[in-house]
PABAPA-634666 format. One record per residue (C-alpha): residue number from 0; residue in three letters; x, y, z. Coordinates in pm, 1 decimal. Layout:
# PABAPA-634666
{atom NUM, 'Ala', {X, Y, Z}} ...
***
This chain:
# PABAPA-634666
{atom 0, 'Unk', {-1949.7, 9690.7, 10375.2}} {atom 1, 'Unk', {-1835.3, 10034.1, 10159.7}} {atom 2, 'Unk', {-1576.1, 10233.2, 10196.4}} {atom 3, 'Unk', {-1493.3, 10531.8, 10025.1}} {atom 4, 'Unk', {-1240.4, 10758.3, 9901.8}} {atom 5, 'Unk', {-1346.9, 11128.8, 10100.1}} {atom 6, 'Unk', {-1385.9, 11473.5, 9924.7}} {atom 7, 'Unk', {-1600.4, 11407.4, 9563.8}} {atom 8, 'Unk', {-1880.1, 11684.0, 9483.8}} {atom 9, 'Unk', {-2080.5, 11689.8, 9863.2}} {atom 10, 'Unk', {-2266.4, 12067.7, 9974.2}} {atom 11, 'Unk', {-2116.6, 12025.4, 10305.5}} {atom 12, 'Unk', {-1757.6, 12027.7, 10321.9}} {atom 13, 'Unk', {-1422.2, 12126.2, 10509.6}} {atom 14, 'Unk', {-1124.9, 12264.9, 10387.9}} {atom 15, 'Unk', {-961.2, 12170.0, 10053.2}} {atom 16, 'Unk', {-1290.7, 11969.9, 9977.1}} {atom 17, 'Unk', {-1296.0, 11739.8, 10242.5}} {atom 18, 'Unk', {-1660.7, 11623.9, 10411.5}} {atom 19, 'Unk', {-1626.4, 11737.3, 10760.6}} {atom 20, 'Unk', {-1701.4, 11468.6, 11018.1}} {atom 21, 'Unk', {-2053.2, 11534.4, 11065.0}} {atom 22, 'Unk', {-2156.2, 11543.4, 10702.1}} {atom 23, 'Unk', {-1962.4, 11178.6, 10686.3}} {atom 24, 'Unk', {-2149.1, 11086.2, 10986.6}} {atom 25, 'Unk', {-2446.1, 11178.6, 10817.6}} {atom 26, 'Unk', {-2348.2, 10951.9, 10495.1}} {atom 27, 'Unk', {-2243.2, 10665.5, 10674.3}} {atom 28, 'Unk', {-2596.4, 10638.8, 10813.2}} {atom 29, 'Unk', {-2770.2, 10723.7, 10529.6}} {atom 30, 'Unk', {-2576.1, 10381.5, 10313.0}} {atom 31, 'Unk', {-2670.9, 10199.8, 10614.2}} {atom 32, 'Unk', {-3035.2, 10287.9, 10601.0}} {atom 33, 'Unk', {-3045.0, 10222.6, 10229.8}} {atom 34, 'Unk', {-2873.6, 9895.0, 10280.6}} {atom 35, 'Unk', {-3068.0, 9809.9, 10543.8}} {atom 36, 'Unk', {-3423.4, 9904.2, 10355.3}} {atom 37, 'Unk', {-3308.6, 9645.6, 10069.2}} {atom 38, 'Unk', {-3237.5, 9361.2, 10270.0}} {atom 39, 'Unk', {-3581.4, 9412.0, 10569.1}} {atom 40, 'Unk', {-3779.7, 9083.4, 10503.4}} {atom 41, 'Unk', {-4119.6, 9267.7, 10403.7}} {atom 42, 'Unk', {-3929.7, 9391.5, 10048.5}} {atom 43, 'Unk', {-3729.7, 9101.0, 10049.7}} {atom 44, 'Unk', {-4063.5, 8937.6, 10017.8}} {atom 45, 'Unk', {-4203.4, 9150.6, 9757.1}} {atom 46, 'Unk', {-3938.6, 9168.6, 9550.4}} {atom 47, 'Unk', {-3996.6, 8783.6, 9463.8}} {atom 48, 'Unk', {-4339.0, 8696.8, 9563.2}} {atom 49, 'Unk', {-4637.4, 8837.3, 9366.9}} {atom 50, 'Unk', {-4981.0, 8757.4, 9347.6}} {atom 51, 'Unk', {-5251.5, 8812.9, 9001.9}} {atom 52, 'Unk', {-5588.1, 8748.6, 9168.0}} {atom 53, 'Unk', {-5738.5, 8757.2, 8833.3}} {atom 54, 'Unk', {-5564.1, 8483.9, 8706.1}} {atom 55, 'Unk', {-5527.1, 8347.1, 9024.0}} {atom 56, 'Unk', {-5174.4, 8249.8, 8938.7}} {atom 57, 'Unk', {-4867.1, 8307.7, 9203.5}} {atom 58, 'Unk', {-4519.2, 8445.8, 9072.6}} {atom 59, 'Unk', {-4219.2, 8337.9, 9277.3}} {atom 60, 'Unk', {-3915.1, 8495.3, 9127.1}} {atom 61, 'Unk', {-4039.0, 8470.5, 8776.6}} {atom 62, 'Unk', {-4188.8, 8101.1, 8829.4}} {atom 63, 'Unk', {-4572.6, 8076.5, 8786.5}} {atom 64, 'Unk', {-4825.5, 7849.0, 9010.2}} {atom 65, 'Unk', {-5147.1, 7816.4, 8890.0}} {atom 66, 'Unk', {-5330.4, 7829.7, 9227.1}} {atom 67, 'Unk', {-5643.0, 7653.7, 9070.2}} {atom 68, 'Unk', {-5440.7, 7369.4, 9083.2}} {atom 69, 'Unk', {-5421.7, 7337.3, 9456.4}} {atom 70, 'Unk', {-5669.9, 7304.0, 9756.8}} {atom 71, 'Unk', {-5479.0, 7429.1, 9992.6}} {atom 72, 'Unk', {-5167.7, 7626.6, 10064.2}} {atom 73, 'Unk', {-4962.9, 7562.3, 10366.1}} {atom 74, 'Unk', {-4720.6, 7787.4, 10562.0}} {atom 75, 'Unk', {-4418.8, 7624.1, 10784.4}} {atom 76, 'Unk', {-4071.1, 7751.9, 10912.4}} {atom 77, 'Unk', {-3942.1, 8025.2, 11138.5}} {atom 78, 'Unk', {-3588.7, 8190.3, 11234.8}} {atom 79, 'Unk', {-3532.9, 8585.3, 11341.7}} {atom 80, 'Unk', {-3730.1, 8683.6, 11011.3}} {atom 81, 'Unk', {-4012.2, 8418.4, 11031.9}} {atom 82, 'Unk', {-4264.4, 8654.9, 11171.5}} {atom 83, 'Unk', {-4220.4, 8931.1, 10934.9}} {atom 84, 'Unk', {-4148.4, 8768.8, 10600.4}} {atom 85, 'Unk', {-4454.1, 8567.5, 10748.8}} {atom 86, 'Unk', {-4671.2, 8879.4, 10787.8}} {atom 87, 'Unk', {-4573.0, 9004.8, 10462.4}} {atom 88, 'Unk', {-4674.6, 8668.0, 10306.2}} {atom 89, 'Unk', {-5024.7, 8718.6, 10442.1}} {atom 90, 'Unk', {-5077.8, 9087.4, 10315.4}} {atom 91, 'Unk', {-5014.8, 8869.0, 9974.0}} {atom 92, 'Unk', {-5161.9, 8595.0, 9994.1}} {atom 93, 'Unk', {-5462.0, 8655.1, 10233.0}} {atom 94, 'Unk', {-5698.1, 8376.1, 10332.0}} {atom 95, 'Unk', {-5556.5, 8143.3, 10037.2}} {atom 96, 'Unk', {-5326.4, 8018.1, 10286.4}} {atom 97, 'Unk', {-5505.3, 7738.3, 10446.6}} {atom 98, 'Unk', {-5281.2, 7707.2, 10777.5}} {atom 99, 'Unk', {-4927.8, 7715.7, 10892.6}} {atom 100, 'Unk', {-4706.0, 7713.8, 11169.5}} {atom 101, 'Unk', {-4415.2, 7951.5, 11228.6}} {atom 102, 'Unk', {-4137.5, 7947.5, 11540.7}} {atom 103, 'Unk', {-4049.0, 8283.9, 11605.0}} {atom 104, 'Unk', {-3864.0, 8480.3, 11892.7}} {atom 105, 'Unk', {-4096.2, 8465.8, 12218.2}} {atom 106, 'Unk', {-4185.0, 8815.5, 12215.6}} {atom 107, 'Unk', {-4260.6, 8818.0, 11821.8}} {atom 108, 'Unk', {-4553.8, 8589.3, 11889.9}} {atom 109, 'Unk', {-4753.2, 8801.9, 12103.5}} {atom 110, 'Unk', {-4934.9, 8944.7, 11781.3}} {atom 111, 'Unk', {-5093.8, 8717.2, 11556.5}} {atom 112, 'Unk', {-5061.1, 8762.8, 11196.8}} {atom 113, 'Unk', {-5364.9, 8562.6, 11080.4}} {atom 114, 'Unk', {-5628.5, 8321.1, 11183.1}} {atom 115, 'Unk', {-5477.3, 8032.3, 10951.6}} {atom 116, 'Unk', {-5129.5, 8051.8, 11126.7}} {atom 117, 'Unk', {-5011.4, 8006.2, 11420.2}} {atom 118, 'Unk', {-4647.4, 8177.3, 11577.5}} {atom 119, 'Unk', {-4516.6, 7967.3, 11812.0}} {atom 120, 'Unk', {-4299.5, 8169.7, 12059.7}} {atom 121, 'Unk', {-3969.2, 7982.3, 12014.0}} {atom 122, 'Unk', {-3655.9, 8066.4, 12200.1}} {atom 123, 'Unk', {-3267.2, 8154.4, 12074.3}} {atom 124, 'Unk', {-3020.7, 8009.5, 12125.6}} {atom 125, 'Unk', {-3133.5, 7802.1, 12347.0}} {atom 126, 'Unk', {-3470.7, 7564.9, 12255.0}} {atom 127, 'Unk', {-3760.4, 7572.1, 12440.5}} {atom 128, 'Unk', {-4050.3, 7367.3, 12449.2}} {atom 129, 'Unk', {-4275.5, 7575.8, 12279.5}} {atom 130, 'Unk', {-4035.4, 7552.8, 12008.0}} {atom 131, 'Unk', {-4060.2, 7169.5, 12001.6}} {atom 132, 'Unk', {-4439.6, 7219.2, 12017.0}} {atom 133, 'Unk', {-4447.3, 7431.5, 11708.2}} {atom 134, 'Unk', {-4224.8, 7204.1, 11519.2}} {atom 135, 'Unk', {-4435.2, 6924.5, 11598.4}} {atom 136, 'Unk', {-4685.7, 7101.9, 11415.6}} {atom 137, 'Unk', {-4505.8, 7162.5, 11135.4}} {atom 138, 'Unk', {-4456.3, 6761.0, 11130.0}} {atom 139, 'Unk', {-4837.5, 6745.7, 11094.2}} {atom 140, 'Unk', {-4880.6, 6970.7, 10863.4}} {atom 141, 'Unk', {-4586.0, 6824.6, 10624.7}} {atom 142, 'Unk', {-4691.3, 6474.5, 10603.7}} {atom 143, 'Unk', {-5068.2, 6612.4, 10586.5}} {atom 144, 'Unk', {-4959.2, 6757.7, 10256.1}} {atom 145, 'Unk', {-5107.4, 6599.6, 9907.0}} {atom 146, 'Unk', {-5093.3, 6664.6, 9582.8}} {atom 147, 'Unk', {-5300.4, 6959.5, 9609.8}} {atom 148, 'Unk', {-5105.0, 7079.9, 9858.1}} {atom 149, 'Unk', {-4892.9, 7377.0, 9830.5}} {atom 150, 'Unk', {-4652.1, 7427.7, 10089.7}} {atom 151, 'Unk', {-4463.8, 7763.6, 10154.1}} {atom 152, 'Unk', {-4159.8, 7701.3, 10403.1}} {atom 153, 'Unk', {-4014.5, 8081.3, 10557.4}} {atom 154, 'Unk', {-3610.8, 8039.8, 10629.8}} {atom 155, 'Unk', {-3411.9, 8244.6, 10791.9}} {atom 156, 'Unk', {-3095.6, 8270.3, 11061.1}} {atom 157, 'Unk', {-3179.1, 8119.0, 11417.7}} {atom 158, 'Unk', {-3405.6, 7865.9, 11277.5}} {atom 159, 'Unk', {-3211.2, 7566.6, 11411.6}} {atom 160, 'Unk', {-3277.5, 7664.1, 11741.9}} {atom 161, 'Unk', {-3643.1, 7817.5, 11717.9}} {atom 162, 'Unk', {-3723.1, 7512.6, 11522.0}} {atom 163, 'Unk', {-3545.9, 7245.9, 11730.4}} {atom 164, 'Unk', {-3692.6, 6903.9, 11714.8}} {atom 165, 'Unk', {-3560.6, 6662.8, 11895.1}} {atom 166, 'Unk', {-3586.8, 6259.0, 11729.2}} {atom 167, 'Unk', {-3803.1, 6034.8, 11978.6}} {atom 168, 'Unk', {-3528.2, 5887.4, 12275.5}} {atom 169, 'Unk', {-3391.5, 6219.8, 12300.5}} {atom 170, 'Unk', {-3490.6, 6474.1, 12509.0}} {atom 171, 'Unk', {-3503.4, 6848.7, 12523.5}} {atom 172, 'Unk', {-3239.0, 6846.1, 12732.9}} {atom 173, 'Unk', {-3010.3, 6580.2, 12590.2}} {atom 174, 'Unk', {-3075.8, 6771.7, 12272.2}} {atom 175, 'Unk', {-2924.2, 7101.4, 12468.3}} {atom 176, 'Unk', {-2661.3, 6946.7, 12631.4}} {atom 177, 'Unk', {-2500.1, 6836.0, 12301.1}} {atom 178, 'Unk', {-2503.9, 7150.7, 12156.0}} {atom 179, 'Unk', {-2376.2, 7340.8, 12425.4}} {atom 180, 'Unk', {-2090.1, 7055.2, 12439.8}} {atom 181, 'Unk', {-2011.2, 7160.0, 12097.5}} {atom 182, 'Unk', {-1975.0, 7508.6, 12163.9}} {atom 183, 'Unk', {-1689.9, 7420.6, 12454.4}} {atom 184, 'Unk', {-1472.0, 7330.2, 12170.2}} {atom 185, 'Unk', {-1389.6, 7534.3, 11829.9}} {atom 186, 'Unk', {-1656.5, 7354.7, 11643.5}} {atom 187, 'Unk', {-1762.3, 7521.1, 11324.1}} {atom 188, 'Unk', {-2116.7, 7588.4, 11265.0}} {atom 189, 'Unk', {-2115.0, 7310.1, 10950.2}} {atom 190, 'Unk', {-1982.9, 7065.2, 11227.3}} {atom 191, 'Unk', {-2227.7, 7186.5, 11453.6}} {atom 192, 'Unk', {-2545.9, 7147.0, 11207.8}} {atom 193, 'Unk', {-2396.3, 6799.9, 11114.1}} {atom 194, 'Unk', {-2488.1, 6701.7, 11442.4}} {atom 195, 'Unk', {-2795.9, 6878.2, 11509.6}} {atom 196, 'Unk', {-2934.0, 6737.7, 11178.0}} {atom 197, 'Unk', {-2870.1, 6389.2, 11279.9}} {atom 198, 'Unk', {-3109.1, 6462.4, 11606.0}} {atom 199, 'Unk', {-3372.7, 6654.6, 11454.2}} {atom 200, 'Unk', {-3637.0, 6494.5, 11165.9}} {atom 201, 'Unk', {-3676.7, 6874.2, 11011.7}} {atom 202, 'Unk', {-3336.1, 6940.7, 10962.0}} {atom 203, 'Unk', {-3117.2, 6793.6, 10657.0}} {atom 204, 'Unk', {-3361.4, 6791.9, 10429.9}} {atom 205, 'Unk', {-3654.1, 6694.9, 10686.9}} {atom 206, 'Unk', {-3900.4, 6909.1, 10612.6}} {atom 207, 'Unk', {-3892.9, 6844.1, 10219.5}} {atom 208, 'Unk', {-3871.6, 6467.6, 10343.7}} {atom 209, 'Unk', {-4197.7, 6482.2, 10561.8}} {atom 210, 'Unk', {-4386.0, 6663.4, 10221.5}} {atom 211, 'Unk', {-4317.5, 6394.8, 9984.9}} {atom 212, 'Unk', {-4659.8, 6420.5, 9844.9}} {atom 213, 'Unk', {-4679.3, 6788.3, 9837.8}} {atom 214, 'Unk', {-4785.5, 6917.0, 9517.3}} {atom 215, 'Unk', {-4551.5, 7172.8, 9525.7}} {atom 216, 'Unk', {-4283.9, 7290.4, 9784.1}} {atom 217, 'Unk', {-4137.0, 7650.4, 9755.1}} {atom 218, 'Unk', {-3871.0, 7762.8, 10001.2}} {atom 219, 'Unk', {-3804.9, 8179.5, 10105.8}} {atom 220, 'Unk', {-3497.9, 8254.4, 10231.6}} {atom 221, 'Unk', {-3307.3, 8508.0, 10416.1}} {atom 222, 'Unk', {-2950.6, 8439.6, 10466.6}} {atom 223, 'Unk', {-2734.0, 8448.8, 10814.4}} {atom 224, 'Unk', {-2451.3, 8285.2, 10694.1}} {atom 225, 'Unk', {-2204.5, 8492.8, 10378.6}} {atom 226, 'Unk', {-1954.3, 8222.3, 10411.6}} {atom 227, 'Unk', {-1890.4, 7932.4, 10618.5}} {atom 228, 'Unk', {-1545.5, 7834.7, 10715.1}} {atom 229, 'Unk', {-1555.6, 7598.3, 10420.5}} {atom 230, 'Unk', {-1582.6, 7855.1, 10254.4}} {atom 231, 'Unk', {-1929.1, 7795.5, 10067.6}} {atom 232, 'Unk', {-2115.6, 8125.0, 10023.3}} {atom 233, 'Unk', {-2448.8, 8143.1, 10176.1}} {atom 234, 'Unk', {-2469.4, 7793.9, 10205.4}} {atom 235, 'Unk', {-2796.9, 7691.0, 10201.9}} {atom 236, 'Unk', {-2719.1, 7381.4, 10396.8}} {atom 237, 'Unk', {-2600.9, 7557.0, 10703.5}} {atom 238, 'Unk', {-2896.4, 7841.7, 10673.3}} {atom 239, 'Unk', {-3145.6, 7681.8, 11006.8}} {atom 240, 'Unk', {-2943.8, 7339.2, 10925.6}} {atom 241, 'Unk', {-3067.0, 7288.3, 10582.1}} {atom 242, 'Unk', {-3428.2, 7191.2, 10649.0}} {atom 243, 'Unk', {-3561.3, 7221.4, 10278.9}} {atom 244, 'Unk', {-3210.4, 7077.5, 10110.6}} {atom 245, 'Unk', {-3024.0, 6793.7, 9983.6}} {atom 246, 'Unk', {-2748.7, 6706.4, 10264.3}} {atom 247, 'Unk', {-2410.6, 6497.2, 10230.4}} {atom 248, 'Unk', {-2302.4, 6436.1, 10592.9}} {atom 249, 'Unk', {-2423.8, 6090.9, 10775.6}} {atom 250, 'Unk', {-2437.9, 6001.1, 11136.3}} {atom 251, 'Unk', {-2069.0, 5878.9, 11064.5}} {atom 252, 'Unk', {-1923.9, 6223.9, 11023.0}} {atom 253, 'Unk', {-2196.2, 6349.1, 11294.9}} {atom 254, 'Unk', {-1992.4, 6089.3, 11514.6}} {atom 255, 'Unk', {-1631.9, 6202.7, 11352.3}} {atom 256, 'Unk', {-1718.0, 6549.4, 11473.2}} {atom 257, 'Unk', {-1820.4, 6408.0, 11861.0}} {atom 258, 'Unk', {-1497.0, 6202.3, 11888.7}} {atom 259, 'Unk', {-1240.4, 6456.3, 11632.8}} {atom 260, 'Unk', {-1335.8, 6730.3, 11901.5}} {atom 261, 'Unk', {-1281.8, 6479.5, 12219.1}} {atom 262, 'Unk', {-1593.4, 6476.1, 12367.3}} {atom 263, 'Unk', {-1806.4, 6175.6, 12291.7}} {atom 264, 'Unk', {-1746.4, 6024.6, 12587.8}} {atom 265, 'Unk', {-1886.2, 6321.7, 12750.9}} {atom 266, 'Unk', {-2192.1, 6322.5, 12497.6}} {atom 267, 'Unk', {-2537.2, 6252.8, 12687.4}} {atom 268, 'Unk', {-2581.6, 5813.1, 12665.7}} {atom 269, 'Unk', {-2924.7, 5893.0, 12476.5}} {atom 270, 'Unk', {-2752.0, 6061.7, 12167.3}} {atom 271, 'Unk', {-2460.9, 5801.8, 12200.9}} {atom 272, 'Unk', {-2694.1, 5500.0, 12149.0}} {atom 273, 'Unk', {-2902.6, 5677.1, 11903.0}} {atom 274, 'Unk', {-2577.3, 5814.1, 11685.1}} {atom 275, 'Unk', {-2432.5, 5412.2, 11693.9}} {atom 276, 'Unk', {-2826.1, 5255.1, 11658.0}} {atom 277, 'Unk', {-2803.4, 5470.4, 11303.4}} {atom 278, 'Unk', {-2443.8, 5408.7, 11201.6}} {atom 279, 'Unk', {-2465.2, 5271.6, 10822.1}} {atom 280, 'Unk', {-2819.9, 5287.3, 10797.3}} {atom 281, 'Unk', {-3047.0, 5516.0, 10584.3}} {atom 282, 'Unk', {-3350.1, 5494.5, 10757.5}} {atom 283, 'Unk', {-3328.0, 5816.7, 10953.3}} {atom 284, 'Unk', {-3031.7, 5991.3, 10731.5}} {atom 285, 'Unk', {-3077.7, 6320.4, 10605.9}} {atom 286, 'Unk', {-3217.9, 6390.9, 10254.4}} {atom 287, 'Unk', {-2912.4, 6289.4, 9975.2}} {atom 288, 'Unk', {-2840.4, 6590.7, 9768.1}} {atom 289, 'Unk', {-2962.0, 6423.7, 9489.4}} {atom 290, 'Unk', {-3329.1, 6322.4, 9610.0}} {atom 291, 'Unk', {-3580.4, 6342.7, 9326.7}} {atom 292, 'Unk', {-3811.3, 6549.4, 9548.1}} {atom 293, 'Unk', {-3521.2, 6831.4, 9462.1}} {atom 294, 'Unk', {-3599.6, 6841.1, 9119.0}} {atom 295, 'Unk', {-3675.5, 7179.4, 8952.6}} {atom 296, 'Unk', {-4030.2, 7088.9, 8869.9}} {atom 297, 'Unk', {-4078.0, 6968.2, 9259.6}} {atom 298, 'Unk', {-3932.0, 7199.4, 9456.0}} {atom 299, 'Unk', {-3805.9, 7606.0, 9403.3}} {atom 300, 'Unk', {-3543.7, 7722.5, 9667.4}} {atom 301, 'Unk', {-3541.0, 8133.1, 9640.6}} {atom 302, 'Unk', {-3250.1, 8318.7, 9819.2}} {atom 303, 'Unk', {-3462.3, 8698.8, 9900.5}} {atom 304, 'Unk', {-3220.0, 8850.0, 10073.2}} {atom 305, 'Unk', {-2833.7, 8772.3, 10210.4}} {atom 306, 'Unk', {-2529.1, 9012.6, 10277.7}} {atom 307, 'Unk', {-2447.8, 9065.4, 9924.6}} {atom 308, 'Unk', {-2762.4, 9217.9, 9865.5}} {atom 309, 'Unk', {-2691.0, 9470.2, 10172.8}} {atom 310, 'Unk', {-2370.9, 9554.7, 10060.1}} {atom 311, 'Unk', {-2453.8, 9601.4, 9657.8}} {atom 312, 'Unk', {-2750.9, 9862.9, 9835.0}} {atom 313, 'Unk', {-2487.6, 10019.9, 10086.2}} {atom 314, 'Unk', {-2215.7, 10060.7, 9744.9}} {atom 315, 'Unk', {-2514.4, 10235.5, 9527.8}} {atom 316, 'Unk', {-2617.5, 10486.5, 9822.6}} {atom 317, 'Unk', {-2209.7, 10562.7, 9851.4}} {atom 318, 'Unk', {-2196.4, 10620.1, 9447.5}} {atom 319, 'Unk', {-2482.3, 10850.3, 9487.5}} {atom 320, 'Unk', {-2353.7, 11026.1, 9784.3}} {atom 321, 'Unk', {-2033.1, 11058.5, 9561.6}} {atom 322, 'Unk', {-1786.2, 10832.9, 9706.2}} {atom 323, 'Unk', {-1546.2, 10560.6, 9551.2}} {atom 324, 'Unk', {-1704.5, 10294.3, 9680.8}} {atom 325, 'Unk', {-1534.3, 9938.0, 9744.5}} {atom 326, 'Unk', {-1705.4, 9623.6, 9822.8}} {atom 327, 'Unk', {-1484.8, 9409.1, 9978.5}} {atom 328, 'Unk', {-1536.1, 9028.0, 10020.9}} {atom 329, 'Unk', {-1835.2, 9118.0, 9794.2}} {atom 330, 'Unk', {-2000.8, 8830.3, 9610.4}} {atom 331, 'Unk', {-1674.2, 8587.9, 9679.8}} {atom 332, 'Unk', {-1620.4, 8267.3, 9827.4}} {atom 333, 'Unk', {-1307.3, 8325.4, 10016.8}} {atom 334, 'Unk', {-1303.0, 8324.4, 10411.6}} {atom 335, 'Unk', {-1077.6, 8578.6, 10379.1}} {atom 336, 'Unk', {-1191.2, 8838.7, 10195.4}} {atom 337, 'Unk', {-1552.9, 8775.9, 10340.0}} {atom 338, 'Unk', {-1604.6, 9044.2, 10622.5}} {atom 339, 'Unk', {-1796.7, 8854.1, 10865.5}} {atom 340, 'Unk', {-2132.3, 9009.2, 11162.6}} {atom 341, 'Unk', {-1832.2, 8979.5, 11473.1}} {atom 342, 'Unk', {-1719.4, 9295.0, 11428.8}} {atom 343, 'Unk', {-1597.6, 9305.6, 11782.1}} {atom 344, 'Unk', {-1358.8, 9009.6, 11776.9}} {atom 345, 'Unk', {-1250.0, 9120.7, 11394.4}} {atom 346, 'Unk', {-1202.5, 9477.7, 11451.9}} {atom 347, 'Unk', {-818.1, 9504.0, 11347.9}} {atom 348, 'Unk', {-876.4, 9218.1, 11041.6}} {atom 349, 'Unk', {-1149.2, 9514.1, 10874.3}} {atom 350, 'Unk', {-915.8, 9763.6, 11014.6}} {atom 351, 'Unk', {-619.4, 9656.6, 10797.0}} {atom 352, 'Unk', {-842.6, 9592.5, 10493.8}} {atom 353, 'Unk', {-990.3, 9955.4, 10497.0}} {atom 354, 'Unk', {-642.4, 10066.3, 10520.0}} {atom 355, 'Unk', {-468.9, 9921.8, 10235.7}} {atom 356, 'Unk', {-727.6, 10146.6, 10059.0}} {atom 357, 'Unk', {-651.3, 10520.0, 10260.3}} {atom 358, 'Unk', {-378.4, 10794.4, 10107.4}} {atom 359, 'Unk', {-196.8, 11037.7, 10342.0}} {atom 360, 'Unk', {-464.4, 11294.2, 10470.9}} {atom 361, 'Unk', {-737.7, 11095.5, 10466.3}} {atom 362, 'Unk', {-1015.6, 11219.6, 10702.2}} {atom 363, 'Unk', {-1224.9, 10896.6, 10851.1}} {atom 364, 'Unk', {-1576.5, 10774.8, 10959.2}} {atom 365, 'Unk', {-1592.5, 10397.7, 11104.7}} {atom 366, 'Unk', {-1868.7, 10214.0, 11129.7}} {atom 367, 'Unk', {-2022.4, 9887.9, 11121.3}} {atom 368, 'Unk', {-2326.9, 9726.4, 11082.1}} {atom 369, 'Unk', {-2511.3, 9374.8, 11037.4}} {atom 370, 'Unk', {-2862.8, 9283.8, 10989.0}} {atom 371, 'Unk', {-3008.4, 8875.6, 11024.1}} {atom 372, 'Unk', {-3369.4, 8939.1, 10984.1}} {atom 373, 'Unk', {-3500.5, 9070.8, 11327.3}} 
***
């Protein structure tokens, strides 16, 4: 978000210097363009991904792979950006990549993007078998993974829904049911991804799990989430439930979360047996934070795009436009000062932060604006 002080050195103006309303129109949209063109998942993906066919040696943000080290290169993930950051991966990468599977929005898979992967046509917020089907494949192609295996997951916002999995016992609807329990209640999304993870193979850590013998594992993400109400910035946890992270919570606080909120007795019997089957036991716990298969030299996690990047654009375009911009809640952990995407239900909370900034006369232009990846 930037806001600006109105009146320095623009060709269009009112009296005493002042833009007039349609010249700060104008600006507004212009920032919001810029910031918008910074943060679109094709440059999001250039900016960090490069290829030198010559050498045959791929450069993710500044890290090298030598590709004649691998057989194969493997694509998996999905969320609201999967099908463009996937696209854009292709125009790099070409027919090196081997296969892959990406969940994306139903109507994003009605144009393939190459022969090697396939877009399943996923649904948000609520799962759909399709979904389930592409994550499956994702499954295959994880474990399939050797040591001359390469795998590329895409990450973005939406992903633990277009990439919904449920564990064997529990069904597509069980798997629904819970979630849409949660959301009766004022559940925050960590507590809601604590559970979802403990239902789902790919999430917590899953998919970096199922790759164990992957050569290498590099993960591309766009951000959905600039703070969580713990107030961890772009946590990468949270971000489609973690699927490529370390992850501390355990089927007890999954449970804690069912029971704190008053509704495990209401919970589907499935999950209930599953959730007290698992209780103390690490066979089907999420990846520890501290896994080896985390390591530097095993895995590279690359954040390509979040809010901060969108507002840093939208402050330069205001500079240039010659405003006195302010970036509020701008690279900071704190809930409060974060300006969060529900601009409708936070209206008067950005209203009173833009106005601690104004002086007497002030003319002004409102708007707001969010981008996840679509």
């Amino acid at each position: 978000m930037a806001e600006g002080t109105i009146g320095r050195g623009h060709s269009s103006t009112g009296t005493n210097g002042s833009r007039n309303g349609s010249s700060v129109q104008a600006d507004a949209r212009a920032i919001f363009s810029h910031a918008l063109a910074c943060v679109l998942p094709e440059p999001a993906v250039r900016r960090y991904v490069q290829l030198d066919e010559a050498a045959n040696t791929l450069t993710v943000a500044g890290r090298k792979y030598d590709l004649n080290r691998y057989q194969r290169i493997v694509v998996v993930g999905g969320g609201k950006a999967g099908r463009r950051t996937g696209s854009e991966l292709v125009n790099i990468l070409g027919e090196r990549i081997a296969a892959g599977a990406l969940n994306v929005y139903q109507e994003q898979a009605r144009e393939p993007i190459s022969g090697n992967i396939k877009l399943f046509a996923a649904s948000h917020p609520t799962p759909n078998e399709a979904g389930v089907k592409g994550a499956g494949r994702m499954v295959e192609l994880l474990k399939g993974a050797d040591s001359r295996t390469l795998v590329i997951a895409l990450i973005s916002g939406g992903g633990s829904s277009l990439m919904a999995l449920p564990v064997p016992g529990i069904s597509l609807e069980d798997y629904v049911d819970i979630i849409n329990l949660l959301l009766t209640v004022p559940a925050t999304i960590d507590e809601v991804n604590a559970v979802r993870k403990h239902l789902d193979p790919l999430k917590g850590g899953g998919m970096r799990k199922m790759a164990k013998d992957a050569g290498g594992f590099i993960s591309l993400v766009l951000s959905d989430v600039p703070v969580t109400k713990t107030g961890v910035v772009d946590d990468p946890s949270v971000i489609s439930s973690g699927p490529t992270v370390g992850d501390d919570s355990t089927f007890e606080s999954a449970k804690k979360v069912l029971t704190d909120h008053n509704i495990w007795a209401q919970a589907p019997p499935a999950v209930k047996r599953y959730f007290e089957e698992n209780l103390g036991r690490q066979d089907n716990e999420t990846l520890p934070m501290d896994s080896p298969l985390l390591a530097a030299d095993r895995s590279q996690y690359v954040m390509i795009a979040n809010n901060d990047l969108a507002m840093e654009a939208a402050g330069e375009k205001a500079g240039e436009l010659g405003y006195a911009a302010h970036l509020i809640g701008w690279r900071t952990g704190s809930v409060a000062d974060k300006i969060k995407a529900e601009v409708t239900r936070e209206i008067e909370d950005i209203w009173k932060v833009i106005a601690s900034y104004l002086i007497d006369h002030d003319r002004i232009a409102f708007a707001s604006f969010s981008t996840d990846g679509v």
